[in-house]
GUMIVO-933812 format. One line per field, with one value per residue (C-alpha): residue in three letters; x, y, z; residue number from 1. Coordinates in steps of 0.05 Angstrom, whole numbers. Layout:
type <- c(ALA  ...)
px <- c(X  ...)
py <- c(Y  ...)
pz <- c(Z  ...)
seq <- c(NUM  ...)
***
This chain:
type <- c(UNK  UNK  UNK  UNK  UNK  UNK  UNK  UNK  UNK  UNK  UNK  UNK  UNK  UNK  UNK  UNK  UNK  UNK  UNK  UNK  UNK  UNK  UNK  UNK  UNK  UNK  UNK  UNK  UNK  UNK  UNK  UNK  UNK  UNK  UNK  UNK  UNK  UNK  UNK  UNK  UNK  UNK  UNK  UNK  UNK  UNK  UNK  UNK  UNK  UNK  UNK  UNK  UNK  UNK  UNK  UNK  UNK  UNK  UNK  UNK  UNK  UNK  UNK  UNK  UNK  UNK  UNK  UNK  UNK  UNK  UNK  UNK  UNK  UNK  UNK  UNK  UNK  UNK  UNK  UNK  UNK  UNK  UNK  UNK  UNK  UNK  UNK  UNK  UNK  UNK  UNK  UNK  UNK  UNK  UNK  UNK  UNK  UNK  UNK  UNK  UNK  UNK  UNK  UNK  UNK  UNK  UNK  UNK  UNK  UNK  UNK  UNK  UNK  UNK  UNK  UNK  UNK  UNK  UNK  UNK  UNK  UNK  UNK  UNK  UNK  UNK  UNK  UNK  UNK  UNK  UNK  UNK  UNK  UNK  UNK  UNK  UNK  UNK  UNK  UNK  UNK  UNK  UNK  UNK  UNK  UNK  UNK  UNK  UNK  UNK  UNK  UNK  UNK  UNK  UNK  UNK  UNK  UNK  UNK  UNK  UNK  UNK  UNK  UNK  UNK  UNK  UNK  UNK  UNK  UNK  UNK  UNK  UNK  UNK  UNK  UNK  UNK  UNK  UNK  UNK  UNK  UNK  UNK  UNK  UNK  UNK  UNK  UNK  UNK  UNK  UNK  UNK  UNK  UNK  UNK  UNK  UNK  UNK  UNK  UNK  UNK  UNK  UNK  UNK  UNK  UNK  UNK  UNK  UNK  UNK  UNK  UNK  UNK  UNK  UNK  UNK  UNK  UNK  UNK  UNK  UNK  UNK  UNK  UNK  UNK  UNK  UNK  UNK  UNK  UNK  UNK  UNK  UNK  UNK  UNK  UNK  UNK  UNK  UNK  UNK  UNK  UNK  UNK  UNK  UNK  UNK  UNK  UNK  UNK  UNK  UNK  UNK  UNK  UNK  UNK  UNK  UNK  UNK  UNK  UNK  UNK  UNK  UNK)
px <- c(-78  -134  -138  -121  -183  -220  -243  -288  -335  -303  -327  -307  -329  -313  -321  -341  -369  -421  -374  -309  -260  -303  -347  -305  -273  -331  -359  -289  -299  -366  -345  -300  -355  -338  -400  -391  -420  -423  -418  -418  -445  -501  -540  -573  -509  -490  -550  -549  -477  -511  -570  -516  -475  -537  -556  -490  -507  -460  -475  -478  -515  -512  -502  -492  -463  -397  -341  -304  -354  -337  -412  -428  -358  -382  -458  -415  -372  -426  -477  -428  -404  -479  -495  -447  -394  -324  -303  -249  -231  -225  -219  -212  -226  -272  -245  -262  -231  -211  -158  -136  -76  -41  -50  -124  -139  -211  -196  -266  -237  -172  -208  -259  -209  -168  -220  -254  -181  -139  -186  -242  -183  -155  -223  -241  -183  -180  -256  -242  -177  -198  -248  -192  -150  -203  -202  -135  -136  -147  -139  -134  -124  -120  -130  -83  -46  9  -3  24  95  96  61  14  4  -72  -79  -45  -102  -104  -33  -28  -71  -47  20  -13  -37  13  42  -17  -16  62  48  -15  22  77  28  -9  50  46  -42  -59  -75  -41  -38  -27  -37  -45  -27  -70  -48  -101  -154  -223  -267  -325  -272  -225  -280  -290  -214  -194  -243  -220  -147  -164  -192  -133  -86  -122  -122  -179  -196  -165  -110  -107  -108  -51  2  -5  -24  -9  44  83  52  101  35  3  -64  -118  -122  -192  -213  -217  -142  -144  -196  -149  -97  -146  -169  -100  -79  -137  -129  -81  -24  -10  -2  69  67  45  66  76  44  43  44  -15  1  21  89  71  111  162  197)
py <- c(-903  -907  -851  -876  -855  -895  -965  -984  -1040  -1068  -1102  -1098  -1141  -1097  -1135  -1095  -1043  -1016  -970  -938  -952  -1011  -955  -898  -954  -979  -902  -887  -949  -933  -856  -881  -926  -996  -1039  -1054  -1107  -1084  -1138  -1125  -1178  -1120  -1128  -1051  -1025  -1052  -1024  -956  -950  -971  -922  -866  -905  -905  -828  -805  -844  -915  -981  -1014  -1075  -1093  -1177  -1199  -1264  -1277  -1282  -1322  -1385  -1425  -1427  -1355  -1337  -1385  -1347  -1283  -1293  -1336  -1275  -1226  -1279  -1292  -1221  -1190  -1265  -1231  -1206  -1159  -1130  -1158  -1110  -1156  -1091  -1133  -1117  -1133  -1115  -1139  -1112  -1146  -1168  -1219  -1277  -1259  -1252  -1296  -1351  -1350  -1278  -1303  -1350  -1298  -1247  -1291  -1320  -1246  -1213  -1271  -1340  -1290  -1265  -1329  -1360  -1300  -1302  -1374  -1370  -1300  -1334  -1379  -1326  -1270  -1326  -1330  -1256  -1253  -1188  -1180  -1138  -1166  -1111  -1136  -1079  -1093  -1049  -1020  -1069  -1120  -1089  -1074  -1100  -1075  -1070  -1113  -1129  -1199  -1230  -1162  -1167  -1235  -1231  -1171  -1192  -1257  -1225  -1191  -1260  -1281  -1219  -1237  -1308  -1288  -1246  -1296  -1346  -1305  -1259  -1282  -1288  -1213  -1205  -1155  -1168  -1121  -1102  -1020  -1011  -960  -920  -887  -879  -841  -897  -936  -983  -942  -906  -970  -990  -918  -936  -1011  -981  -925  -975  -1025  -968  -932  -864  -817  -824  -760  -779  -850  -823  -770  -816  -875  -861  -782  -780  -830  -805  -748  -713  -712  -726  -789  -810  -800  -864  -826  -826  -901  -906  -861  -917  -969  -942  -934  -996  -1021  -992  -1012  -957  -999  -1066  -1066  -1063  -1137  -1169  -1098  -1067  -1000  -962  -897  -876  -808  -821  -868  -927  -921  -989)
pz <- c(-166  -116  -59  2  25  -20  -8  -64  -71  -12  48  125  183  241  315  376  338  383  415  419  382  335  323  303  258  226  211  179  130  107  101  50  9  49  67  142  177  247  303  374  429  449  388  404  406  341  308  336  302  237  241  240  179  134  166  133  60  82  76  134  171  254  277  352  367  418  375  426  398  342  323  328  295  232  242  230  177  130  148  106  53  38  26  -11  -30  -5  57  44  111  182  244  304  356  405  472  550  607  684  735  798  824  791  858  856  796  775  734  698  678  656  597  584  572  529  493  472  467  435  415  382  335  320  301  257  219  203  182  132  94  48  23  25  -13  -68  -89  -71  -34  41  102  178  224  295  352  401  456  480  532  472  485  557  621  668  739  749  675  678  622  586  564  560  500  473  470  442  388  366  358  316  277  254  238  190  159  145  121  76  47  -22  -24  -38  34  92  167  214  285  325  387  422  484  521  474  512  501  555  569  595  634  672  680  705  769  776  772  824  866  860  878  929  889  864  786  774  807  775  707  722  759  718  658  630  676  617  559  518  496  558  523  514  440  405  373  300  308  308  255  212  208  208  142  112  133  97  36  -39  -6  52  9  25  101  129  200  238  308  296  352  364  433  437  446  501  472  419  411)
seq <- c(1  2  3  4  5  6  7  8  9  10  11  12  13  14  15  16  17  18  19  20  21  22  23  24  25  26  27  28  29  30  31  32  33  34  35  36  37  38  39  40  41  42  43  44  45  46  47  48  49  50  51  52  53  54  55  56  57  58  59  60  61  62  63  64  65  66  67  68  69  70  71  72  73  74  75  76  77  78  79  80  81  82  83  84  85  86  87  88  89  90  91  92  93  94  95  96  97  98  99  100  101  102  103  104  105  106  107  108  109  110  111  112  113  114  115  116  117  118  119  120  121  122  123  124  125  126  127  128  129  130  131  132  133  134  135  136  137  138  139  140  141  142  143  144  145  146  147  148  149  150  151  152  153  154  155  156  157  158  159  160  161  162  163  164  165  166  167  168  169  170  171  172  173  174  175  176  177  178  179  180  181  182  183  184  185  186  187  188  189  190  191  192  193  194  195  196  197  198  199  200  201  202  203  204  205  206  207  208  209  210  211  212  213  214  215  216  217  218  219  220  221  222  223  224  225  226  227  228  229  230  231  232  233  234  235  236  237  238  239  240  241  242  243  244  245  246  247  248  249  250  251  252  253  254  255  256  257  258  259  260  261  262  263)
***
């Protein structure tokens, strides 16, 4: 039986790569002999992530392209099936961020965030079936939130999507249950990444409250560990969820939040 630390031969298309969580993600799949293609909308970004993949002996390649358009998203996927004819695993991680109050809240926001968050995952995964289908083995791994399971004061488009795709993630699964192929989503809590760097000051600002204080009243303040997540910890489950050991779990949002949600 294969090590659930092994992935071999296989082949991972992991979105928003250039940072963060996509980039502990897409290190933890090469680390484990998976060729990653490594997409993030800053192209440098991307690439810097694969310079350190093929430093530690991976296989690894960087794209750009917005995977909220169709075009790009077909650019994307055809770049991986041309070099290597299977994509095996699909990490939807790409993530953006805006707080305000729900009654001001910028509509040009509200369809950006959506269509990064929760069109850019729907897109992907309708482009990566029929190639999962043909080997009949697959893995769609959706990053989504505890914000999919619980609101947030200022994050109106945030967990709109979140909780959309979770939605997306269960119907996927559905549809593809008998094809080979697994679909899952995580649900992060507060994971130290450049993200949250930028939403800790938005929220601060929103709530008229230092950053120090912002991350210790509304955020640690509810967490049972009292800690931020590293994003290894999410690559960790990334990886098993990706591998022949986690065949049998399909249609779940697994929850890696130090406690921080439990339901």
């Amino acid at each position: 039986m294969t090590s659930p630390a092994v992935l071999p031969s296989r082949t991972a298309l992991v979105t928003g790569a250039g940072s963060g969580i996509g980039a502990a993600i897409a290190e933890e799949l090469a680390r484990v002999d998976t060729y990653v293609l490594v997409q993030d909308v800053r192209p440098d970004a991307a690439s810097a992530v694969v310079e350190r993949i093929r430093a530690a002996r991976g296989a690894a390649d960087a794209i750009g392209g917005d995977i909220s358009d169709p075009d790009d998203v077909r650019t994307i996927v055809d770049a991986l099936i041309g070099s290597h004819d299977q994509i095996d695993i699909l990490i939807n991680n790409a993530g953006v961020q805006h707080v305000a109050p729900l009654e001001s809240f910028p509509l040009a926001q509200w369809h950006r965030l959506l269509g990064v968050l929760l069109t850019g995952p729907f897109l992907l995964t309708q482009a990566v079936l029929q190639p999962m289908r043909r080997h009949h083995w697959g893995r769609i791994i959706n990053i989504a939130s505890v914000n999919g399971k619980r609101g947030d004061p200022g994050k109106v488009a945030y967990c709109s999507a979140k909780h959309g795709l979770i939605g997306l993630t269960r119907v996927a699964a559905l549809e593809t249950a008998t094809d080979g192929i697994t679909v899952n989503a995580i649900c992060p809590g507060l994971v130290y990444t450049p993200l949250i760097e930028k939403q800790l000051d938005d929220l601060a600002a929103m709530h008229g409250l230092t950053r120090d204080d912002t991350l210790a009243q509304v955020y640690l303040s509810s967490i049972p560990q009292k800690r931020m997540l590293d994003p290894q910890e999410i690559a960790a489950m990334a990886r098993y969820l990706a591998s022949d050991e986690a065949r049998g779990i399909t249609g779940q949002a697994i929850n890696v939040s130090a406690g921080f949600i439990m339901h």
